[in-house]
C-alpha positions as CSV (number, residue, x, y, z in Angstrom):
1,X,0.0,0.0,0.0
2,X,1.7,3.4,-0.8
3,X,2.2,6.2,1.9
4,X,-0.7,8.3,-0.2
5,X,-2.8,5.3,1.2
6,X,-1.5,5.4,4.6
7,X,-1.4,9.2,5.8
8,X,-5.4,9.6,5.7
9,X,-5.4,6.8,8.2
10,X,-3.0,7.8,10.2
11,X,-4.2,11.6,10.3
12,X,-7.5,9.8,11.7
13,X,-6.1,7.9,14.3
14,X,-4.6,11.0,15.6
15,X,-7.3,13.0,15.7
16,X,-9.0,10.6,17.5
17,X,-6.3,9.7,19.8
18,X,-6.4,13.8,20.5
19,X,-10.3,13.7,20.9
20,X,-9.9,10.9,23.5
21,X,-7.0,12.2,25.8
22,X,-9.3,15.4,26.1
23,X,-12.3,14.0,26.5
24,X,-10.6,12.0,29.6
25,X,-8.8,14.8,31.2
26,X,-12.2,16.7,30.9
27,X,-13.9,14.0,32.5
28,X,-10.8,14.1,34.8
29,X,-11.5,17.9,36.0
30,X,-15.4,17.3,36.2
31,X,-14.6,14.3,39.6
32,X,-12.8,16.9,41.1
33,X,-13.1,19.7,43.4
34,X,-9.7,20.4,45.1
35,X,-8.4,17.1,43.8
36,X,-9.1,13.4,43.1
37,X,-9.6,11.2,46.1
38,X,-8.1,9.0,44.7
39,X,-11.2,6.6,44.3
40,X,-12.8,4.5,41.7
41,X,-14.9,6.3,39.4
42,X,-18.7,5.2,39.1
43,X,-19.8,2.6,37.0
44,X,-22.0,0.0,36.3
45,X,-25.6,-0.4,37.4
46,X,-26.4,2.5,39.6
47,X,-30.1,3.4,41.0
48,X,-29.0,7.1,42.3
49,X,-30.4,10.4,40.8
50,X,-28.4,13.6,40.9
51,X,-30.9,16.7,41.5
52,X,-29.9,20.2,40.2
53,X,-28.1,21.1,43.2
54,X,-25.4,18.1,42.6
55,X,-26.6,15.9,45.2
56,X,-27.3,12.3,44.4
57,X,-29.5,10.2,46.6
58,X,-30.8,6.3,46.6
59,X,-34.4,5.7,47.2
60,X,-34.0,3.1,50.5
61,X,-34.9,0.0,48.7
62,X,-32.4,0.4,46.5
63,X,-29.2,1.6,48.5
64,X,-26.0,-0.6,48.9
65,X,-23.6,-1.2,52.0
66,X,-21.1,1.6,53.0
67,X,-17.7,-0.3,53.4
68,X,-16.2,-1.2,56.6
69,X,-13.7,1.3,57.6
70,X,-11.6,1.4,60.1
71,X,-8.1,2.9,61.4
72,X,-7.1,5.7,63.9
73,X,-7.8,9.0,64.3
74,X,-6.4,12.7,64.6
75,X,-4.8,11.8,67.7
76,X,-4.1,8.3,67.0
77,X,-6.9,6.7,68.7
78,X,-8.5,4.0,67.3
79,X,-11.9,4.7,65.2
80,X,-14.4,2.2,63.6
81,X,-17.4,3.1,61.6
82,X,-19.4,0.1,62.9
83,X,-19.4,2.0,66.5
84,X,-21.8,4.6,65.0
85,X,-24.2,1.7,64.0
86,X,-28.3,2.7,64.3
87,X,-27.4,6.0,63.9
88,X,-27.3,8.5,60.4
89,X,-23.7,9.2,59.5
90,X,-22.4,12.1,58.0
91,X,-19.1,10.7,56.4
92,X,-17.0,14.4,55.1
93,X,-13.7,13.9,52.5
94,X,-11.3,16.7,53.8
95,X,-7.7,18.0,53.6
96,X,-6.5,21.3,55.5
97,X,-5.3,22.4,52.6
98,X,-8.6,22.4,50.5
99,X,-10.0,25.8,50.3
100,X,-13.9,24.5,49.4
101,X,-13.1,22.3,52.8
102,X,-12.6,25.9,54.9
103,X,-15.5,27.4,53.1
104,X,-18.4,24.3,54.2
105,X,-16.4,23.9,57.8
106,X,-18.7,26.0,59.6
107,X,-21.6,24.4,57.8
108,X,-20.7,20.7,58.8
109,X,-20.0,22.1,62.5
110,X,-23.7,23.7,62.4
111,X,-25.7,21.2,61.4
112,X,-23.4,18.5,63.6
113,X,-24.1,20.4,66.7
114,X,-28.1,20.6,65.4
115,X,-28.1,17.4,64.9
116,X,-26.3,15.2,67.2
117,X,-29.5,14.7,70.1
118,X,-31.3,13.3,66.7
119,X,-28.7,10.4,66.6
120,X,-26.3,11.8,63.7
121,X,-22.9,11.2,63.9
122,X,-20.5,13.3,61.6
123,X,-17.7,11.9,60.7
124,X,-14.2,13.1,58.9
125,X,-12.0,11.5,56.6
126,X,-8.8,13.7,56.8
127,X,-6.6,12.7,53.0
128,X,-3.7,13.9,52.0
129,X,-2.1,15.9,54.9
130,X,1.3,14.9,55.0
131,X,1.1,15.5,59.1
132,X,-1.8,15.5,61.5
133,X,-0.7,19.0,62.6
134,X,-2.2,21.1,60.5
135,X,-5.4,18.9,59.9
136,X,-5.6,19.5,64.2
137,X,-4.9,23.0,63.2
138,X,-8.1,23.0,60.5
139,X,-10.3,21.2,63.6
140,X,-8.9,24.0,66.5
141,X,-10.0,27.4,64.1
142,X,-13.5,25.8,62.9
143,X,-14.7,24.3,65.7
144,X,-14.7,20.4,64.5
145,X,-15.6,18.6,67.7
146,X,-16.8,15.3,65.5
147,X,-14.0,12.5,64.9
148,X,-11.7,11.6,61.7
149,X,-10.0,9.3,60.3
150,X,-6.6,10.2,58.9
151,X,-5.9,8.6,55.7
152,X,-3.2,10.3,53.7
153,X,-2.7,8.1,51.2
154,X,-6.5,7.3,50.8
155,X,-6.7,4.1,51.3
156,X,-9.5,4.0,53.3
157,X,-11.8,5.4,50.2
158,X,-10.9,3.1,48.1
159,X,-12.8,0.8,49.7
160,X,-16.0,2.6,48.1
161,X,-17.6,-0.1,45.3
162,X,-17.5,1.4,42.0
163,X,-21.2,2.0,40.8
164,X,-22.0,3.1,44.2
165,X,-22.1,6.4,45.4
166,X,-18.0,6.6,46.3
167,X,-16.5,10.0,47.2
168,X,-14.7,11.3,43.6
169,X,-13.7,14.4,45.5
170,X,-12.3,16.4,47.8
171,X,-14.4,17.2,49.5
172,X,-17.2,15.0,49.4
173,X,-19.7,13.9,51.4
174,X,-21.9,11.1,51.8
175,X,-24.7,9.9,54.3
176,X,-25.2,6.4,55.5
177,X,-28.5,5.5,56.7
178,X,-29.1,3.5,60.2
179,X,-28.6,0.4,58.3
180,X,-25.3,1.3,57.9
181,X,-26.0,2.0,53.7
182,X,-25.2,4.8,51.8
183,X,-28.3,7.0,51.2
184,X,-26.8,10.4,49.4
185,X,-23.6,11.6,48.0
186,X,-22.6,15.5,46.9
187,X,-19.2,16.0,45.7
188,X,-18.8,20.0,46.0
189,X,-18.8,22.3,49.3
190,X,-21.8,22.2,51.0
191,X,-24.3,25.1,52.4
192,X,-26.0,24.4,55.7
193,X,-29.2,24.2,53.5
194,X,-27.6,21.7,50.9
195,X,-26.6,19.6,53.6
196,X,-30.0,19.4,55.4
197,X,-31.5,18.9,52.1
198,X,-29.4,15.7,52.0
199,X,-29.5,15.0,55.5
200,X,-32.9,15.4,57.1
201,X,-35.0,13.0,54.6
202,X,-33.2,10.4,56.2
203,X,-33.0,11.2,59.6
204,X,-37.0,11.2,59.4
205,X,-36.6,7.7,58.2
206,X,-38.7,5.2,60.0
């Protein structure tokens, strides 16, 4: 076959080779707030809905385990998600260094202190802070009474089943119904009103 043959072919493929590695780092950008947790992306059969606001939720019939996690804490104590069991969860993806993370501090703190006689239990998962230090910092200026787990590397979210609703963000954050399954997802800062709008359908759960 001559090279005449040849070059439209070859022009093709790298057009579309071009098209693709956009189209992924586009897709890329669109998982991330501050950064990638560092989680498997969705997939397969899923039964959430995403409203306008970015929030997806899972009618309760439908929902699927949260993963066991466990490891140690801010201070090095020992913390286990299945001590919070039969109550609503509020699991938060933060790092110190995340500027969306400062901005929704004060609205996790609210609604945790609001909430907490209604048996919620926040929850943090500090990732990728080098030291504790300045995530104990981040906890000292807002407030952050709750627990969390430090996971620099992220290990702990990779636990998250792909096609369910797994963190993709930093932040994230995701709430676990009293049957210990994940019931809503929003991977952007939250308002105190975004985060009651994910939160307080399933504290009135029965």
């Amino acid at each position: 076959m001559s090279a005449a043959c040849r070059a439209p072919r070859t022009a093709a493929t790298t057009r579309r080779a071009v098209k693709l590695t956009v189209g992924a780092a586009v897709a890329a950008l669109a998982l991330t707030a501050c950064g990638s947790g560092g989680t498997n992306g969705g997939g397969g059969s899923t039964n959430f809905v995403t409203n306008s606001g970015g929030i997806a939720t899972v009618a309760k019939g439908e929902r699927q385990p949260a993963p066991d996690l466990a490891g140690t804490d801010l201070e090095g104590k020992s913390i286990d998600l299945a001590d919070y069991k039969g109550k609503v969860v509020v699991l938060n993806v933060w790092g110190s260094w995340c500027s969306p993370c400062r901005a929704e501090a004060p609205n996790l703190v609210k609604v945790a202190n609001a909430t907490k006689d209604k048996g919620v239990q926040f929850v943090g998962i500090n990732t990728r802070d080098t030291k504790t230090s300045p995530a104990r910092e981040f906890e000292k200026d807002f407030g952050v009474a709750y627990p969390s787990f430090y996971d620099p590397s992220g290990k702990l979210l990779l636990r998250f089943k792909k096609g369910t609703l797994n963190p993709q963000a930093i932040p994230s954050t995701i709430v676990i119904d009293r049957d210990g399954k994940i019931a809503a997802r929003a991977l952007k800062a939250l308002s105190e009103k975004s985060l009651r709008s994910m939160l307080d359908p399933v504290v009135a759960e029965k």
